[in-house]
C-alpha positions as a Markdown table, in Angstrom:
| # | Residue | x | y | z |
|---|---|---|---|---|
| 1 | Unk | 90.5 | 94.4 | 98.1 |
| 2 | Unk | 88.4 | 96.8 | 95.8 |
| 3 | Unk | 86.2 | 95.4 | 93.5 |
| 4 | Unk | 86.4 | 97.4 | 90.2 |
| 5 | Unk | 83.9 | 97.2 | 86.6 |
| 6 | Unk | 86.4 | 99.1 | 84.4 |
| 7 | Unk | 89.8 | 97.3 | 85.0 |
| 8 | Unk | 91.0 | 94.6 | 82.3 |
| 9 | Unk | 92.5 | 92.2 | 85.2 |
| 10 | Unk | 92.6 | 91.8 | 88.7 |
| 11 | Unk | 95.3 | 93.1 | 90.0 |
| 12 | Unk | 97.5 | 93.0 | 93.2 |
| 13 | Unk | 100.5 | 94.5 | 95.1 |
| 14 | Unk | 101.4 | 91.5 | 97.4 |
| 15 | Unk | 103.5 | 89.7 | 96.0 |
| 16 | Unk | 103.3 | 86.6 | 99.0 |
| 17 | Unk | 99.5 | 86.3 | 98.3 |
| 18 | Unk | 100.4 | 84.5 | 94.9 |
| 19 | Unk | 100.8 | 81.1 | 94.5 |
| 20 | Unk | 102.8 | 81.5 | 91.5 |
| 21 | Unk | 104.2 | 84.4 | 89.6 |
| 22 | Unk | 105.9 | 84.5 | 86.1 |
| 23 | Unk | 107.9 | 87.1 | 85.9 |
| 24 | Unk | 107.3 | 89.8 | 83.3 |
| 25 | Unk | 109.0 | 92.5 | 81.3 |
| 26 | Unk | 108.2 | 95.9 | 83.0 |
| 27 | Unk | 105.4 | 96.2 | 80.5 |
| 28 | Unk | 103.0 | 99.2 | 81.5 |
| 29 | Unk | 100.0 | 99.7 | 82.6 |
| 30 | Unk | 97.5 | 102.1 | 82.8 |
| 31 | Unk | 95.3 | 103.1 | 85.6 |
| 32 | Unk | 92.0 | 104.8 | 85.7 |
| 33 | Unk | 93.9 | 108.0 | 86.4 |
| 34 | Unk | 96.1 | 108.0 | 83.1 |
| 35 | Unk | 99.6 | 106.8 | 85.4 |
| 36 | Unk | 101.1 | 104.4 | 84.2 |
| 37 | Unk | 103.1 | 101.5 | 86.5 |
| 38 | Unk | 105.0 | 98.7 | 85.4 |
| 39 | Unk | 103.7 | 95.2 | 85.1 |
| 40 | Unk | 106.0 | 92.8 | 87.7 |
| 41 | Unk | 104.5 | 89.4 | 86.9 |
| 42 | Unk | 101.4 | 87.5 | 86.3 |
| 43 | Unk | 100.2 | 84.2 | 88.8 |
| 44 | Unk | 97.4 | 83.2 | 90.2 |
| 45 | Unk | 95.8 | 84.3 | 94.1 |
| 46 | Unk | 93.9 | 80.9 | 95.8 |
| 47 | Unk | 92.3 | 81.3 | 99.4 |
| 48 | Unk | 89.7 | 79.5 | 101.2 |
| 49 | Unk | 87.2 | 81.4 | 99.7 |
| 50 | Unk | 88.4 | 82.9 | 96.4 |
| 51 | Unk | 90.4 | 81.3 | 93.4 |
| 52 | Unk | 91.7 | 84.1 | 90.7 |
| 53 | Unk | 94.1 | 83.4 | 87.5 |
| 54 | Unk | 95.3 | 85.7 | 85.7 |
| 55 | Unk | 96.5 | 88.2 | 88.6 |
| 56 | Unk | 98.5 | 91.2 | 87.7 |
| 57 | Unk | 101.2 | 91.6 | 90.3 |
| 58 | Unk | 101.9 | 95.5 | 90.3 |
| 59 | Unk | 104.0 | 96.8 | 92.7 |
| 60 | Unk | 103.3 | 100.5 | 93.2 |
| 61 | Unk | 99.4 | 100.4 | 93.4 |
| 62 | Unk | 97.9 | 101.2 | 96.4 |
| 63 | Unk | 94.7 | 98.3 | 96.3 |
| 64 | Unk | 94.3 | 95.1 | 95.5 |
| 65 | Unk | 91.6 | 94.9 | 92.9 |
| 66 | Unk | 89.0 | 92.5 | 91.5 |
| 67 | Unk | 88.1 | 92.9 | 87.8 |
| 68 | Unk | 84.3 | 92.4 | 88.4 |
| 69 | Unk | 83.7 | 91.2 | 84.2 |
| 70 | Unk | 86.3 | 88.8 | 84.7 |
| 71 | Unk | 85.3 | 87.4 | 88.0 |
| 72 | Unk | 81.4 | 87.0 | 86.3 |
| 73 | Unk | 82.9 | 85.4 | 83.0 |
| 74 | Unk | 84.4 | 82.7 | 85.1 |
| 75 | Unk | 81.3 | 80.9 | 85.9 |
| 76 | Unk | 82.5 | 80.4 | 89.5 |
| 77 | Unk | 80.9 | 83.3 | 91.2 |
| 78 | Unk | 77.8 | 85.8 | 91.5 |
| 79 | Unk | 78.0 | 88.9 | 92.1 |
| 80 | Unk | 74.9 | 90.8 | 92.7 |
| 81 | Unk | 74.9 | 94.8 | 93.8 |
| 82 | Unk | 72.0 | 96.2 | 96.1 |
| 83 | Unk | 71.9 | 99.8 | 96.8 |
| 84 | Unk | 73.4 | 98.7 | 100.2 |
| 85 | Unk | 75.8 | 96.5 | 99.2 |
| 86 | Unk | 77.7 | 94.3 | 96.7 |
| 87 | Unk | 77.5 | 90.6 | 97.5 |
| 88 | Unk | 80.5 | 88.4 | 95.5 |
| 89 | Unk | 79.8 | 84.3 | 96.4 |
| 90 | Unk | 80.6 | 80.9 | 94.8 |
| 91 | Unk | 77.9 | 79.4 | 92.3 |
| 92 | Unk | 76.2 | 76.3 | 93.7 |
């Protein structure tokens, strides 16, 4: 899983990691790079230790990534970034 500060959603290839998917018309999307890939579906990704809605399910990209905005805006977790390292945990 990458974390990433300039994507609109997170996003994911897997599709067995979701918990539920609604299916979607092949809408596009674009990557950083300018391709663009089709949009599969939209669910939601709950672990033991993470809870994301909102999860694009794309097929053809290569890493999982985590919108870093949205994960902030949700209230549920801090991130804080060190020169060293990037630290994402739940809020007390």
């Amino acid at each position: 899983m990458g974390l990433d500060s300039g994507a609109s959603h997170y996003m994911s290839l897997d599709s067995s990691s979701f918990t539920f998917v609604f299916p979607s018309p092949a809408i596009p999307v674009m990557t950083v790079d300018g391709t663009f890939m089709p949009l599969a579906g939209v669910g939601s990704i709950i672990t033991p230790h993470l809870s994301l809605p909102n999860v694009y399910l794309i097929l053809k990209i290569r890493l999982n990534l985590v919108f870093i905005g949205q994960l902030c805006d949700s209230g549920d977790y801090l991130v804080i970034f060190s020169f060293f390292y990037c630290v994402q945990d739940l809020q007390s």
